[in-house]
PDB file of N, H, CA, C and O in Angstrom:
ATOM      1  N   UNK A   1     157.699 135.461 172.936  1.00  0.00           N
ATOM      2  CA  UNK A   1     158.571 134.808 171.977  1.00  0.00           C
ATOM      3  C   UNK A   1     159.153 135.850 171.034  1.00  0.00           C
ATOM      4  O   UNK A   1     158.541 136.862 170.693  1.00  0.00           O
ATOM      5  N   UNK A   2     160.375 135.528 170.642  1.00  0.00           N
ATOM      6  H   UNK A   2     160.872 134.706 170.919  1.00  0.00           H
ATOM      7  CA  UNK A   2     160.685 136.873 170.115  1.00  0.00           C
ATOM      8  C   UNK A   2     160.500 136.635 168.636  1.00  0.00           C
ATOM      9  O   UNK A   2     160.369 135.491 168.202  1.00  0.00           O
ATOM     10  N   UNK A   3     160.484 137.900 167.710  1.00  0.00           N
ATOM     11  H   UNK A   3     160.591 138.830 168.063  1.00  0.00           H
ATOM     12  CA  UNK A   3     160.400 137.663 166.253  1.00  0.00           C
ATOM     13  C   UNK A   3     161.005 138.892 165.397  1.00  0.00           C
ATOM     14  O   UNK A   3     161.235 140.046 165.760  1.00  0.00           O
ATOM     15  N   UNK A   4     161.154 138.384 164.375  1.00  0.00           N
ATOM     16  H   UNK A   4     160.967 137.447 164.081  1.00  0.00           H
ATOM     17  CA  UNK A   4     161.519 139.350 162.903  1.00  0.00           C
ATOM     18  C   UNK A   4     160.731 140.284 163.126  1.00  0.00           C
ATOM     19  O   UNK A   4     159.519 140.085 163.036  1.00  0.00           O
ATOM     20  N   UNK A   5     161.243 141.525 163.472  1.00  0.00           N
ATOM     21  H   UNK A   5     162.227 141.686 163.546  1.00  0.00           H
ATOM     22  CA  UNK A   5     160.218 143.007 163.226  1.00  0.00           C
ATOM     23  C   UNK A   5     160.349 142.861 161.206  1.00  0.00           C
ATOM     24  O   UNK A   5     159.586 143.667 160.674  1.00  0.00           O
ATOM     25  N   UNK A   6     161.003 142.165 160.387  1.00  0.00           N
ATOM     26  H   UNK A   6     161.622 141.511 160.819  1.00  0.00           H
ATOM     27  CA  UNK A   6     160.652 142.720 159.198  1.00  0.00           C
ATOM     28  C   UNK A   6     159.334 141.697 158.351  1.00  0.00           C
ATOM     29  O   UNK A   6     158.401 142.079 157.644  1.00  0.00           O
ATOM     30  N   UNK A   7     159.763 140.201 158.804  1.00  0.00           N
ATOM     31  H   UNK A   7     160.521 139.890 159.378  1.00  0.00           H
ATOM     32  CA  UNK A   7     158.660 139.256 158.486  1.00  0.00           C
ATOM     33  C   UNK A   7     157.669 138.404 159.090  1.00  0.00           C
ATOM     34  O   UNK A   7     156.815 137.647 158.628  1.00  0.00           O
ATOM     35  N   UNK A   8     158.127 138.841 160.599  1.00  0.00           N
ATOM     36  H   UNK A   8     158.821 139.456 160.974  1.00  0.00           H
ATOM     37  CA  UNK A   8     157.350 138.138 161.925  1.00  0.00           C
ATOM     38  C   UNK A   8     157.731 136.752 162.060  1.00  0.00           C
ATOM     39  O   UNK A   8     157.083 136.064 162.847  1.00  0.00           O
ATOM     40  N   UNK A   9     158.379 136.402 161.619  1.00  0.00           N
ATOM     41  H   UNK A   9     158.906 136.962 160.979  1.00  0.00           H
ATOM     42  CA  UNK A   9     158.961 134.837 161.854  1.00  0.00           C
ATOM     43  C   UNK A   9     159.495 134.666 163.242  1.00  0.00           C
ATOM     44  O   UNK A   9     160.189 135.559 163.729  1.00  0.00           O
ATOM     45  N   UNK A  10     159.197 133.498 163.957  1.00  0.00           N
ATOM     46  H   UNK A  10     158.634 132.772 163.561  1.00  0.00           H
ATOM     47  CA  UNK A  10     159.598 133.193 164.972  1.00  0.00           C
ATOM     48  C   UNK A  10     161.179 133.079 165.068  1.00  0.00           C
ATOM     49  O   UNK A  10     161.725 132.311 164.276  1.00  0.00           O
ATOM     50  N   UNK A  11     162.102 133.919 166.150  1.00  0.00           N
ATOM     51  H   UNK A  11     161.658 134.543 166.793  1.00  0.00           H
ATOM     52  CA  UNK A  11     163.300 133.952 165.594  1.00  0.00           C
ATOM     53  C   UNK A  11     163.903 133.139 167.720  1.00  0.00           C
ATOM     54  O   UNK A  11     163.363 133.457 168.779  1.00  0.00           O
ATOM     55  N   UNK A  12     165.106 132.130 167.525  1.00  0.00           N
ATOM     56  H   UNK A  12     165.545 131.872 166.665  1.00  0.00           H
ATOM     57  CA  UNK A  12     165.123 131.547 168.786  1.00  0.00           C
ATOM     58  C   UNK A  12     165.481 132.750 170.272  1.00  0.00           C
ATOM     59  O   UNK A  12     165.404 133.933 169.942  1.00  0.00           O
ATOM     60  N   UNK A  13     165.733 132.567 171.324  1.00  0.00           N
ATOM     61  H   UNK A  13     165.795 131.605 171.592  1.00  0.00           H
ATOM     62  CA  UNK A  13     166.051 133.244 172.303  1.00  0.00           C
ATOM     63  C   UNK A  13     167.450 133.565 172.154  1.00  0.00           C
ATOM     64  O   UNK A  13     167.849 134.720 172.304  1.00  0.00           O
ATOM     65  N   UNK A  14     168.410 132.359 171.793  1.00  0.00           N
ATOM     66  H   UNK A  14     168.085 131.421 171.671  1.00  0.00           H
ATOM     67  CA  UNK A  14     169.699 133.065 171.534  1.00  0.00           C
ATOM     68  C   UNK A  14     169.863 133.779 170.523  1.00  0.00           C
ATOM     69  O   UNK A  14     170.526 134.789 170.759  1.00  0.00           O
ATOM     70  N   UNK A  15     169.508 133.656 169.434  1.00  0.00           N
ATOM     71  H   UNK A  15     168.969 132.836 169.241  1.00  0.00           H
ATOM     72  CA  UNK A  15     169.133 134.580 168.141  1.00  0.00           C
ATOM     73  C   UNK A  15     169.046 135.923 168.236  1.00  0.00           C
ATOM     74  O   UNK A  15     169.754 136.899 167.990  1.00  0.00           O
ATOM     75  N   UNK A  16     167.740 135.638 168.758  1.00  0.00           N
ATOM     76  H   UNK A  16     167.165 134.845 168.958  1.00  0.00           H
ATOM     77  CA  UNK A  16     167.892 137.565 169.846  1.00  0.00           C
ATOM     78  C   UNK A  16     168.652 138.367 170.865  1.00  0.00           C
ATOM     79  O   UNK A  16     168.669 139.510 171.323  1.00  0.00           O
ATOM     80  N   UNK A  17     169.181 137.389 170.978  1.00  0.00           N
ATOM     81  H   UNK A  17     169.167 136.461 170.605  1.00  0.00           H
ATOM     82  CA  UNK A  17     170.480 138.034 172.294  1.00  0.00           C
ATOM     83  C   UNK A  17     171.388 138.443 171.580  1.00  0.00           C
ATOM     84  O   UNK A  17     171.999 139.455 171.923  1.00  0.00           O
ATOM     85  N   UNK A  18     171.713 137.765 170.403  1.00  0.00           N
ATOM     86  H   UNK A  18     171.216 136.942 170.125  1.00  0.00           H
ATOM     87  CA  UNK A  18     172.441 138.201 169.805  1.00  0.00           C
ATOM     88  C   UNK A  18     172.657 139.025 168.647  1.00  0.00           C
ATOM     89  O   UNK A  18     173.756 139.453 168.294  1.00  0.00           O
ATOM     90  N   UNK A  19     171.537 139.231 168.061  1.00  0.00           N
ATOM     91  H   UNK A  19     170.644 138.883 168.348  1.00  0.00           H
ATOM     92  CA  UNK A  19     171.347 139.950 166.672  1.00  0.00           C
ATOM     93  C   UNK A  19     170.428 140.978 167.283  1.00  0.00           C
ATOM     94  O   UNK A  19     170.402 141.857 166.422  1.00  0.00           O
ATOM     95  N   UNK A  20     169.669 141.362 168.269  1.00  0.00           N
ATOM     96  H   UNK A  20     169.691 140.648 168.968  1.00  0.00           H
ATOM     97  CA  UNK A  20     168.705 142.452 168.943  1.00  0.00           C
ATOM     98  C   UNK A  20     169.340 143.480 168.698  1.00  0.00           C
ATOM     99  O   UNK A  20     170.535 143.367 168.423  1.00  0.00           O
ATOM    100  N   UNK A  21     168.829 144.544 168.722  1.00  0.00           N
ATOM    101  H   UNK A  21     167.859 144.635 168.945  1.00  0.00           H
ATOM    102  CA  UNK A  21     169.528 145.967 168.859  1.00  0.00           C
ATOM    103  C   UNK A  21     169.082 146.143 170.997  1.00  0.00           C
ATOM    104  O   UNK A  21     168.608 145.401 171.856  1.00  0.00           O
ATOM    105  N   UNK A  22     169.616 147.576 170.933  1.00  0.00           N
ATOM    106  H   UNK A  22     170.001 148.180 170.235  1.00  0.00           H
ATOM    107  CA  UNK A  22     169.242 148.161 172.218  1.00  0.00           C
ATOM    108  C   UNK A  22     168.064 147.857 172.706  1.00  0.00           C
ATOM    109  O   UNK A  22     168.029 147.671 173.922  1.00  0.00           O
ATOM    110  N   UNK A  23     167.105 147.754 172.122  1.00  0.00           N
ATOM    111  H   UNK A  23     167.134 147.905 171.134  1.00  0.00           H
ATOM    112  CA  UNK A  23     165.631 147.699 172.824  1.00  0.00           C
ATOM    113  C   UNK A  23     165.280 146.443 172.389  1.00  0.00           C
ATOM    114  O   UNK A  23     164.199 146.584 171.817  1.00  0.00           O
ATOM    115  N   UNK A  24     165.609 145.313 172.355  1.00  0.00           N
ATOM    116  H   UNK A  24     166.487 145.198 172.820  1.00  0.00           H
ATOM    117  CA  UNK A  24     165.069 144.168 171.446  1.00  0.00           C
ATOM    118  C   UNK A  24     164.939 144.101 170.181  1.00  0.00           C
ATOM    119  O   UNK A  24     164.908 142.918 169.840  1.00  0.00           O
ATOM    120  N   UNK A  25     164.872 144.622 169.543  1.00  0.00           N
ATOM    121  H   UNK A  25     164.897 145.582 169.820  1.00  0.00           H
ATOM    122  CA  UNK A  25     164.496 144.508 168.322  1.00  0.00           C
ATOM    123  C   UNK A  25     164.915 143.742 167.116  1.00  0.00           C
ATOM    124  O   UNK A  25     165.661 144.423 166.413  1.00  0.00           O
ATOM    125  N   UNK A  26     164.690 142.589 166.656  1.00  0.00           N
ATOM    126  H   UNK A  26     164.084 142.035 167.227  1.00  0.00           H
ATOM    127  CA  UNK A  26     165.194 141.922 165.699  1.00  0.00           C
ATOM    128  C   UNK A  26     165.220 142.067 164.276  1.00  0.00           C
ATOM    129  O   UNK A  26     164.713 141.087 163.730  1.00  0.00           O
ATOM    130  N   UNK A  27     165.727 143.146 163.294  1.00  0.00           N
ATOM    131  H   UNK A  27     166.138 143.942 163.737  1.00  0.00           H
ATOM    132  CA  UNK A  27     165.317 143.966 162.272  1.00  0.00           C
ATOM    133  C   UNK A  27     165.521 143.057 160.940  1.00  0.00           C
ATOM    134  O   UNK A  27     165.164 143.292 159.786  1.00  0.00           O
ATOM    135  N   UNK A  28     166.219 141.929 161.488  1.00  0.00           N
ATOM    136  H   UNK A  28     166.508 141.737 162.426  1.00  0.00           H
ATOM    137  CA  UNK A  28     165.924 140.670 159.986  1.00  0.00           C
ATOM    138  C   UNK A  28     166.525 139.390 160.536  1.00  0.00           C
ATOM    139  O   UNK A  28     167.480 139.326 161.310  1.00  0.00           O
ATOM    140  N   UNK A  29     165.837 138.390 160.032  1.00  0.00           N
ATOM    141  H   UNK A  29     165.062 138.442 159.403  1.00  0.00           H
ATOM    142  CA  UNK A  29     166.265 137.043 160.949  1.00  0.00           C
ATOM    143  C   UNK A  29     167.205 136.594 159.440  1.00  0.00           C
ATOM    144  O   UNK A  29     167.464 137.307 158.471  1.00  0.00           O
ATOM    145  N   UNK A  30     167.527 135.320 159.667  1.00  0.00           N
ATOM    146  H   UNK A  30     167.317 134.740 160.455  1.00  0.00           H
ATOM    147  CA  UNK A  30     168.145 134.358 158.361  1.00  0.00           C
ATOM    148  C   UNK A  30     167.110 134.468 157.030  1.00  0.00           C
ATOM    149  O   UNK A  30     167.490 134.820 155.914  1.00  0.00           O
ATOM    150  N   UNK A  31     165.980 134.165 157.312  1.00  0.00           N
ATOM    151  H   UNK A  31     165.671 133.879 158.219  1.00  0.00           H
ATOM    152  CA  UNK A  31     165.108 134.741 155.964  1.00  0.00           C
ATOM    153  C   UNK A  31     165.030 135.786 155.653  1.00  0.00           C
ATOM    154  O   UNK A  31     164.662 135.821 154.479  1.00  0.00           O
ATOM    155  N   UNK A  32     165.199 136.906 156.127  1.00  0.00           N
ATOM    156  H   UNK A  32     165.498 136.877 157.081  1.00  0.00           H
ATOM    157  CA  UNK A  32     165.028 138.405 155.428  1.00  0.00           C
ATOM    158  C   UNK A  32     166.240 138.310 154.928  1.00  0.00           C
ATOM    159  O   UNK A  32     166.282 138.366 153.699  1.00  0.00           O
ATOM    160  N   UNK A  33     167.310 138.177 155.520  1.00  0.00           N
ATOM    161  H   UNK A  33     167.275 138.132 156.518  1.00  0.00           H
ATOM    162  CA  UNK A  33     169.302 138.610 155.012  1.00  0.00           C
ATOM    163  C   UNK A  33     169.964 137.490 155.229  1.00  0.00           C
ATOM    164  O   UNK A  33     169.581 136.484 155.826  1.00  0.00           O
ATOM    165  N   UNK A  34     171.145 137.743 154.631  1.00  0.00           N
ATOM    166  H   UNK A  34     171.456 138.560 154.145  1.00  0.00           H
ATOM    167  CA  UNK A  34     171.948 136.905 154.729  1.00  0.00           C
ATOM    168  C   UNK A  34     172.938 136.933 155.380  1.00  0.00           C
ATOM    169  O   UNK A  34     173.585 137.981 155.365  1.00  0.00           O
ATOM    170  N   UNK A  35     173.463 135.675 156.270  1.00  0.00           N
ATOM    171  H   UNK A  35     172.938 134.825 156.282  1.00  0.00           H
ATOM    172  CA  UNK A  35     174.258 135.978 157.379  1.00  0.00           C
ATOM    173  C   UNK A  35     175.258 136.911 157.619  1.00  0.00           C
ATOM    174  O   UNK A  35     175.400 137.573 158.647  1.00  0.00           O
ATOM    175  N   UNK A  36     175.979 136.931 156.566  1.00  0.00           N
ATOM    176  H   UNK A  36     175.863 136.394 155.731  1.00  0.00           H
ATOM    177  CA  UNK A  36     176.945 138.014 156.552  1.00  0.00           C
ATOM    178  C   UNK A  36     176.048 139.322 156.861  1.00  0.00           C
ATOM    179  O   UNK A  36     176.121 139.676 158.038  1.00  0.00           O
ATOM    180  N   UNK A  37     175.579 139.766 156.395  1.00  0.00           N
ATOM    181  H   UNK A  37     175.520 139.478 155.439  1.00  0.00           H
ATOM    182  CA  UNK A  37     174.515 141.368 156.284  1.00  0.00           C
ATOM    183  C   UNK A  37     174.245 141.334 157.759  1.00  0.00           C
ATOM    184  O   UNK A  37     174.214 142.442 158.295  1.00  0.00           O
ATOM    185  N   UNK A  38     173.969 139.910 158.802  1.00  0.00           N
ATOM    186  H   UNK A  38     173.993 139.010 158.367  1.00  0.00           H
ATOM    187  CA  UNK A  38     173.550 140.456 160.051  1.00  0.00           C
ATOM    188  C   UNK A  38     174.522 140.299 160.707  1.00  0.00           C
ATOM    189  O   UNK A  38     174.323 140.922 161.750  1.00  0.00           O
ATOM    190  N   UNK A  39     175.842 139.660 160.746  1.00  0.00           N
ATOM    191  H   UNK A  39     176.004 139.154 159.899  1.00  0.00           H
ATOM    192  CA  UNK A  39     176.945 139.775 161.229  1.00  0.00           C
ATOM    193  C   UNK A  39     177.504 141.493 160.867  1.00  0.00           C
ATOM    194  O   UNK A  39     177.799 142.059 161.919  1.00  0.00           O
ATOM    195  N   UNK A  40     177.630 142.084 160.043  1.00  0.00           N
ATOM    196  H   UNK A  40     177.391 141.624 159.187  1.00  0.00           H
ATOM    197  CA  UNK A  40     177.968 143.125 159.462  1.00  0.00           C
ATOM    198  C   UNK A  40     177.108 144.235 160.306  1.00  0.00           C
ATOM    199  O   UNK A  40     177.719 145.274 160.557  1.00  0.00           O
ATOM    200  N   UNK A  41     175.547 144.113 160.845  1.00  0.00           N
ATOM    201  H   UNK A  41     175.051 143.269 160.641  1.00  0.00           H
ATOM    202  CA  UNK A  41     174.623 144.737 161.323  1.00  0.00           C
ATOM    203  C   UNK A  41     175.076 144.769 162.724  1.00  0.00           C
ATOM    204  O   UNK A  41     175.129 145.810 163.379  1.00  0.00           O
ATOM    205  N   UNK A  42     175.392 143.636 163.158  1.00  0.00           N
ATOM    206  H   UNK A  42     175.349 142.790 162.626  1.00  0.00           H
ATOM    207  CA  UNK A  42     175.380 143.473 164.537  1.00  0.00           C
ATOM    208  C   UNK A  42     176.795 144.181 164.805  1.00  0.00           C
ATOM    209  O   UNK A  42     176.936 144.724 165.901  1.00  0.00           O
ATOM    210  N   UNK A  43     177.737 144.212 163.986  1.00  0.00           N
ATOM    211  H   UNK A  43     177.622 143.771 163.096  1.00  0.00           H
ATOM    212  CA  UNK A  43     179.178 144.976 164.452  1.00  0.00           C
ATOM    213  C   UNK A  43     179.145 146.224 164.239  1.00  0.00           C
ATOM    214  O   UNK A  43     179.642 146.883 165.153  1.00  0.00           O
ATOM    215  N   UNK A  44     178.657 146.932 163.182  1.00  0.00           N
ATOM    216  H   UNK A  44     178.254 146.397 162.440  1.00  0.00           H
ATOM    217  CA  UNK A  44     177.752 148.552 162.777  1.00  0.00           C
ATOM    218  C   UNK A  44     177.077 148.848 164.323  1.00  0.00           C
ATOM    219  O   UNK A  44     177.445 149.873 164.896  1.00  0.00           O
ATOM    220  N   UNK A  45     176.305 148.146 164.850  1.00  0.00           N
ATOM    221  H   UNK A  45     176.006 147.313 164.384  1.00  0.00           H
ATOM    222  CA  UNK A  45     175.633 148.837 166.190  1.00  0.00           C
ATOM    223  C   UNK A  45     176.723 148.935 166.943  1.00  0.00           C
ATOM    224  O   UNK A  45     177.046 149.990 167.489  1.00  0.00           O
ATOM    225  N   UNK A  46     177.626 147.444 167.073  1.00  0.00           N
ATOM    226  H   UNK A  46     177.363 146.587 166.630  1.00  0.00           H
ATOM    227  CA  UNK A  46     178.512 147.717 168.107  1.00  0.00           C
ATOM    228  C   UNK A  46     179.047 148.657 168.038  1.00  0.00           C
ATOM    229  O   UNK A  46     178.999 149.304 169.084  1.00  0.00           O
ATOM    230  N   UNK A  47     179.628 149.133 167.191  1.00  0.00           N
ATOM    231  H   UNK A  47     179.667 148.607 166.342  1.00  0.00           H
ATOM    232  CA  UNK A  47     180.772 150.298 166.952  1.00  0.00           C
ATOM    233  C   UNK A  47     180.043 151.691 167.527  1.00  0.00           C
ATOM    234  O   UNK A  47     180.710 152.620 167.981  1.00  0.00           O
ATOM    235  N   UNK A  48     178.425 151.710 167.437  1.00  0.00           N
ATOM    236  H   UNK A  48     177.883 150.955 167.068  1.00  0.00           H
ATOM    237  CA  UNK A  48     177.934 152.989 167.319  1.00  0.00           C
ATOM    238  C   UNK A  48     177.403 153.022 168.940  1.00  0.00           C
ATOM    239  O   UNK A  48     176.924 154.053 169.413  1.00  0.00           O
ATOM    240  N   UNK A  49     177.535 151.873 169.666  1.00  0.00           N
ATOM    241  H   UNK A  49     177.925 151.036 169.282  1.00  0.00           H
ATOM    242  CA  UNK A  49     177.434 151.998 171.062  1.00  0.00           C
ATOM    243  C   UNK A  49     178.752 152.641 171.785  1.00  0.00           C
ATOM    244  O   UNK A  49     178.772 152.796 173.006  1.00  0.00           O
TER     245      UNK A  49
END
């Protein structure tokens, strides 16, 4: 099941498909940040892929 590497919260399967980095990693769900910050995160990686 996948989760928040920052608070361990259970985070869903599409969640992670979409907010994951390269290796899985989910570095803040809706409770750590705020949507914007992971929309903003998730386009920062894109760019750097």
């Amino acid at each position: 099941m996948p989760k928040c590497d920052h608070c361990g919260a259970h985070v869903s399967e599409r969640f992670a498909r979409v907010f994951a980095d390269e290796h899985g990693k989910v570095h803040a769900c809706t409770n750590c940040s705020a949507n914007a910050g992971i929309a903003e995160a998730a386009k920062e990686r894109a760019r750097s892929t």
